[in-house]
N, C-alpha and C positions, 0 to 999 in steps of 0.2 A: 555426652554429645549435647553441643546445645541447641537449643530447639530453637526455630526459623519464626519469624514472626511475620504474621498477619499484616499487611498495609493497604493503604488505603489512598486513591490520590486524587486530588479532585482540581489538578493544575488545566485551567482552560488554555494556555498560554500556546500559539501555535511556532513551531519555526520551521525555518528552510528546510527541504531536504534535496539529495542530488536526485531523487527521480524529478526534481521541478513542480510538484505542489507542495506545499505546506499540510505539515501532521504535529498534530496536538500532544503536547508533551503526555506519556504513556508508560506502561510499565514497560522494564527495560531495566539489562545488567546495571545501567549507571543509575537509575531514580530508587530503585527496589533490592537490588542485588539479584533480578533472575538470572538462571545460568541456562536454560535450555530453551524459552519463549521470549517473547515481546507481544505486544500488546498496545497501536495507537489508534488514534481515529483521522481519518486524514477524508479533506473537503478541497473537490475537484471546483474551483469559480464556473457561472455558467462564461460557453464558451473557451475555457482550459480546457489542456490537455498535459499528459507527463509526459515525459522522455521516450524513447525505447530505450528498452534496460532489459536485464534476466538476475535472479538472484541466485545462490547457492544454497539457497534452504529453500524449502516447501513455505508459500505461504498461504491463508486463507483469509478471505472475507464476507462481511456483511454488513448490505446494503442498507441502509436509514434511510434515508432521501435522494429523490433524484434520481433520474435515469442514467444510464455511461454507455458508451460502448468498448467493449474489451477486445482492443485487436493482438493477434496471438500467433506465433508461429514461426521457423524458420525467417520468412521474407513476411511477418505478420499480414500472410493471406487468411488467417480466421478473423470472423467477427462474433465474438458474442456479447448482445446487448443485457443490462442486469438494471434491475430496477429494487424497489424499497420491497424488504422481505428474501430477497437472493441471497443465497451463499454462494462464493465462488472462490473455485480449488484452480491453484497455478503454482503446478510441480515446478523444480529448484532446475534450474538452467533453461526454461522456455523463454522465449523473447516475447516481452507484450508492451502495450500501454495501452492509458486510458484517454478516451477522448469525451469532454461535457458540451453535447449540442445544443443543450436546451438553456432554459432562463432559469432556471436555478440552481443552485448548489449540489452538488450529487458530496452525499457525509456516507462514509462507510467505514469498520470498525475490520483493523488488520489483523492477525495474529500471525503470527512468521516463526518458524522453529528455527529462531537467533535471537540470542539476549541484547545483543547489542543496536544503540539506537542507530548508527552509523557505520557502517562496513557492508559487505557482502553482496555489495552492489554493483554491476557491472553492466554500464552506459552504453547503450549501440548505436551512437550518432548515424552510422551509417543508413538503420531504418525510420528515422524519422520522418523524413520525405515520402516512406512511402503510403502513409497513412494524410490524407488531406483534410 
């Protein structure tokens, strides 16, 4: 069996994604060969906000900088606000997104049980209006 190797990555480099803010190239089936995680860091602009979306995996996060508000739910009637030091659990088919009200950057560090940097995302235009 051959044995898996150790890497390391230190790409600052950010691109698009379809939630609508930009995340920082990461680990992921395509940069590393993971097959069961990923691993990016994604920075909300003050005043941005993402999509409404829901994923198929569980993801989790933690907060670096910056306040957000995490609206969540069916018709995303929850709000929960996270700030630097938060971790934050959003099981695989909840409807959320993130909105940045303040003046600065909210940087937060993803892990997602999916290797891939692109897939498993699934867009809800429909609630995006309902969050203002």
């Amino acid at each position: 069996m051959p044995t898996a190797e150790v890497r390391v990555l230190n790409d600052s480099s950010f691109e698009a994604h379809e939630v609508g803010v930009p995340h920082q190239a990461g680990i992921t089936s395509e940069s590393v060969g993971a097959t069961n995680i990923a691993m990016q860091v994604v920075t909300i602009a003050p005043g941005g906000r993402s999509l409404a979306h829901h994923h198929g995996y569980e993801e989790a996060l933690y907060v670096v900088g910056g306040e957000a508000e995490t609206w969540w739910g069916e018709q995303l009637e929850h709000c929960t606000p996270v700030r630097p030091g938060d971790l934050l659990y959003i099981p695989s088919g909840c409807p959320h997104l993130a909105v940045n009200r303040n003046t600065v950057p909210v940087v937060a560090v993803v892990a997602r049980a999916d290797p891939f940097t692109h897939g498993g995302v699934f867009l809800m235009p429909e609630l995006d209006g309902l969050v203002r």
